[in-house]
N, C-alpha and C positions, 0 to 999 in steps of 0.2 A: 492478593486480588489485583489484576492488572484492572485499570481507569481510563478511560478517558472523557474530556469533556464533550467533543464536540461528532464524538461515533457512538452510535449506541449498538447493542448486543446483535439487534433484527439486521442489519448492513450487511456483519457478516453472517448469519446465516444466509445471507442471501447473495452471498459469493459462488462463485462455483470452484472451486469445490465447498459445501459448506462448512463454515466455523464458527469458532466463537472468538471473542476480545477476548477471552483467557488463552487461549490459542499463542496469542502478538506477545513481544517484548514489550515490558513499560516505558523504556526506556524510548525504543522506537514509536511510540503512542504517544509520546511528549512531543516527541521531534513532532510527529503529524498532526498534533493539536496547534503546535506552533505554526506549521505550515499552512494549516486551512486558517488561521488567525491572518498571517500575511496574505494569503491569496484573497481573502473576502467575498469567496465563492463555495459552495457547498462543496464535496470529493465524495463522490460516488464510487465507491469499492467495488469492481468486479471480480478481484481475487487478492486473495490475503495470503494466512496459511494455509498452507497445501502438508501434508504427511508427506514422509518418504515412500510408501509405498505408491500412493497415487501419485507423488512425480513421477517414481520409477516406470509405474503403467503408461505414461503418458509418452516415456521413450527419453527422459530424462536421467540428471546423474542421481540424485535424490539429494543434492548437496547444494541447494541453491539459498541462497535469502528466504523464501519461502518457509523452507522446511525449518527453521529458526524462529519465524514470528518479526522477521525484520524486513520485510518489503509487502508492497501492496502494488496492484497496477490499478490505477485511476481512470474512471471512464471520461472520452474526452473527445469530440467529435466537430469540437468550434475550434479553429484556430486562435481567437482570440484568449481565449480559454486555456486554451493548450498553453500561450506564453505563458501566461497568470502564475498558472500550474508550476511551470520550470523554472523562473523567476522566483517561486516562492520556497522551492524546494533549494532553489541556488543560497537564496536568503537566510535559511535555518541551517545550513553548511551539509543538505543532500550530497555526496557526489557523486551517486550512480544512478542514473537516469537513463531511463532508456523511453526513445518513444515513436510508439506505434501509428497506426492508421486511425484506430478508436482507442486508445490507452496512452496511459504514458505509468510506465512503470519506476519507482522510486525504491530505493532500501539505503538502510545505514550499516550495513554487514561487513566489519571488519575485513 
């Protein structure tokens, strides 16, 4: 049973595409318990896991972080916020980050 402290199950359903915390790697749900612990700011999940199939619809490879359970993209529309974000994610030893206009996307995918 994957855990975490500070995401509860309703988050991600309410991802788009929806899912569940059994969906994620636990391993990755540590790293982002740790991460929202440094950042001291709530992480608003707009998308988690995604299946290969709805990558692939999407015009993707179906081989992303995603499709693993090891990336989330974080909603994110204050720049002050956004540092917090990357800063925190730098802090836990994230290093693939990527960021958007309203997101900043994070994963720990080999």
């Amino acid at each position: 049973m994957i855990t975490a402290k500070y995401f509860k199950e309703s988050e991600f359903k309410a991802c788009k595409p929806s899912c569940s915390l059994q969906d994620m790697n636990q391993s990755f749900m540590q790293t982002l318990d740790a991460m929202r612990s440094v950042a001291g700011i709530p992480l608003v999940l707009n998308c988690a896991y995604r299946s290969v199939a709805w990558d692939k619809s999407k015009g993707r490879t179906g081989n992303s972080a995603h499709t693993r359970g090891r990336a989330v993209d974080i909603r994110c529309n204050d720049s002050g916020n956004r540092m917090k974000i990357v800063k925190a994610a730098l802090a836990v030893g994230i290093k693939r980050i990527g960021i958007g206009k309203s997101f900043i996307h994070v994963d720990n995918d080999p």
